[in-house]
C-alpha positions as CSV (number, residue, x, y, z in Angstrom):
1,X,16.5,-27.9,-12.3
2,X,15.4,-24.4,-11.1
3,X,12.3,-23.6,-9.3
4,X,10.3,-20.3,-9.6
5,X,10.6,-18.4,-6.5
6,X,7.9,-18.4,-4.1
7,X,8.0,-14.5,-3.9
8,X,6.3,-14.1,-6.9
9,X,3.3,-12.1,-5.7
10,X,4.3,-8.4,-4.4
11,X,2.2,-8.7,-0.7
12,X,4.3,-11.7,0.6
13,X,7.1,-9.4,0.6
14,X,4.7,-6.8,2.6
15,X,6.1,-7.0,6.6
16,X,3.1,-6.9,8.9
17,X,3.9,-3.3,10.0
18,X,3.1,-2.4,6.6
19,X,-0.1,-4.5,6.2
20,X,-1.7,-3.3,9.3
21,X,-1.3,0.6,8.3
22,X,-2.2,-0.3,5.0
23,X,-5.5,-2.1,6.2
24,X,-6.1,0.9,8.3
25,X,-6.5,3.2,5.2
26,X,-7.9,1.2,2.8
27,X,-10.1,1.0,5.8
28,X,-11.0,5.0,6.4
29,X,-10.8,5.2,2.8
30,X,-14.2,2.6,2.6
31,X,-15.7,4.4,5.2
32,X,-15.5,8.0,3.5
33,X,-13.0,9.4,5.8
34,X,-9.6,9.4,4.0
35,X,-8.5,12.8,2.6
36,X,-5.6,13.7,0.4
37,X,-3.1,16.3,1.5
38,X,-5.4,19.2,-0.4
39,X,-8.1,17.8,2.1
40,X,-10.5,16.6,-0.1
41,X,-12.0,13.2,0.1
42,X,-10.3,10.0,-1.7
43,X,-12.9,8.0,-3.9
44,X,-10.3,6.5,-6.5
45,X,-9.3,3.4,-4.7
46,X,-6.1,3.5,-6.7
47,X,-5.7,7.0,-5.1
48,X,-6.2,5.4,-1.5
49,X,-3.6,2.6,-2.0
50,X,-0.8,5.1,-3.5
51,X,-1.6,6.8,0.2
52,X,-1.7,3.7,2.2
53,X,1.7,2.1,0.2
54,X,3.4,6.2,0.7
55,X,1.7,6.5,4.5
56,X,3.3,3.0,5.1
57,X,6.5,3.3,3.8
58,X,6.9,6.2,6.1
59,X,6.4,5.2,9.1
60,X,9.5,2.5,8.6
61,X,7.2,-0.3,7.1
62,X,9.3,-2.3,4.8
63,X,7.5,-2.1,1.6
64,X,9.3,-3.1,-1.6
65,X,9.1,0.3,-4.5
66,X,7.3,0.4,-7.5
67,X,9.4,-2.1,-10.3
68,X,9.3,0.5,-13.7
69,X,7.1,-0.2,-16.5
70,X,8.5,-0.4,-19.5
């Protein structure tokens, strides 16, 4: 009989290098002090989050990449 994995939700597959720089911008970004590269000021959340997942992965953080919607 086969289980369902336990990796089923995307952040348990986040390593904690990842989550603490992505904590860290959500962070600045709730606080009013994240900017984009144009240097204007992030208010879409979903904005802030593409930053912190992009910010993250490049820094070496092992963050899984966007599955495609179909």
């Amino acid at each position: 009989m086969a289980t369902k994995s336990s990796h089923s939700h995307s952040s348990s597959r986040i390593g904690s290098k990842g989550k603490r720089k992505i904590h860290q911008i959500m962070k600045e970004q709730k606080e009013g002090k994240l900017k984009s590269s144009s240097g204007k000021k992030v208010k879409s959340r979903k904005q802030a989050v593409a930053i912190a997942l992009s910010e993250a992965r490049r820094s070496g953080a092992k963050i899984p990449k966007n599955k495609s919607r179909s």
